[in-house]
C-alpha positions, -999 to +999 in steps of 0.1 A: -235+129+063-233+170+054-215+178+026-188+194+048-181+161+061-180+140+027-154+168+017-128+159+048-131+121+044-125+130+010-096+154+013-079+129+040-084+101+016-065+119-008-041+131+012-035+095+021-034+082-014-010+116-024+014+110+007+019+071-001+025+074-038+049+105-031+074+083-019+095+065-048+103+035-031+065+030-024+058+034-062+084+008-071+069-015-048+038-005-064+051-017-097+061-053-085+027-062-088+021-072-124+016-106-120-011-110-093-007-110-055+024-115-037+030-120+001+046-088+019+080-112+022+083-115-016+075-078-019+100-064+005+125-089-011+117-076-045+121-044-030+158-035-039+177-016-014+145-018+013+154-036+046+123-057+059+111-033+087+112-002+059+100-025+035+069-030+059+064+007+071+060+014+033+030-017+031+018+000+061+011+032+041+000+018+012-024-001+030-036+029+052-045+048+013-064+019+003-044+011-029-032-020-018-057-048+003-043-076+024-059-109+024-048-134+050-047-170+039-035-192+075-003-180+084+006-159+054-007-122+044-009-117+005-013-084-012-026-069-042-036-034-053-064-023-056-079-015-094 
């Protein structure tokens, strides 16, 4: 890949990564993790003042910057960040 190239997949990584941590609910849900991974229902329940479907657009985006990875264990989907 050109050097050009390497510096737009990097400046739309970041871009990701500044957009999702720009939003303060998404950095308290962020927060929630200090004790390993959870499952997106006991995040968005954690998640004061979030309903579900707002709860889960702001996974969504976390997701979508990479910060947090989703592991699917049969019928459930547990999260952590990424370090």
């Amino acid at each position: 890949m050109s050097l050009i190239g390497d510096m737009k997949t990097a400046s739309t990584t970041d871009d990701l990564v500044w957009r999702a941590l720009s939003d303060p609910a998404r950095r308290r849900m962020l927060d929630l993790w200090t004790d390993g991974a959870k499952t997106t229902g006991q995040i968005v329940e954690q998640a004061n003042g979030l309903c579900r479907t707002a709860g889960m657009k702001h996974l969504e985006v976390l997701v979508a910057a990479d910060l947090v990875v989703v592991r699917r264990e049969q019928s459930l989907q547990r999260l952590t960040v990424r370090r």
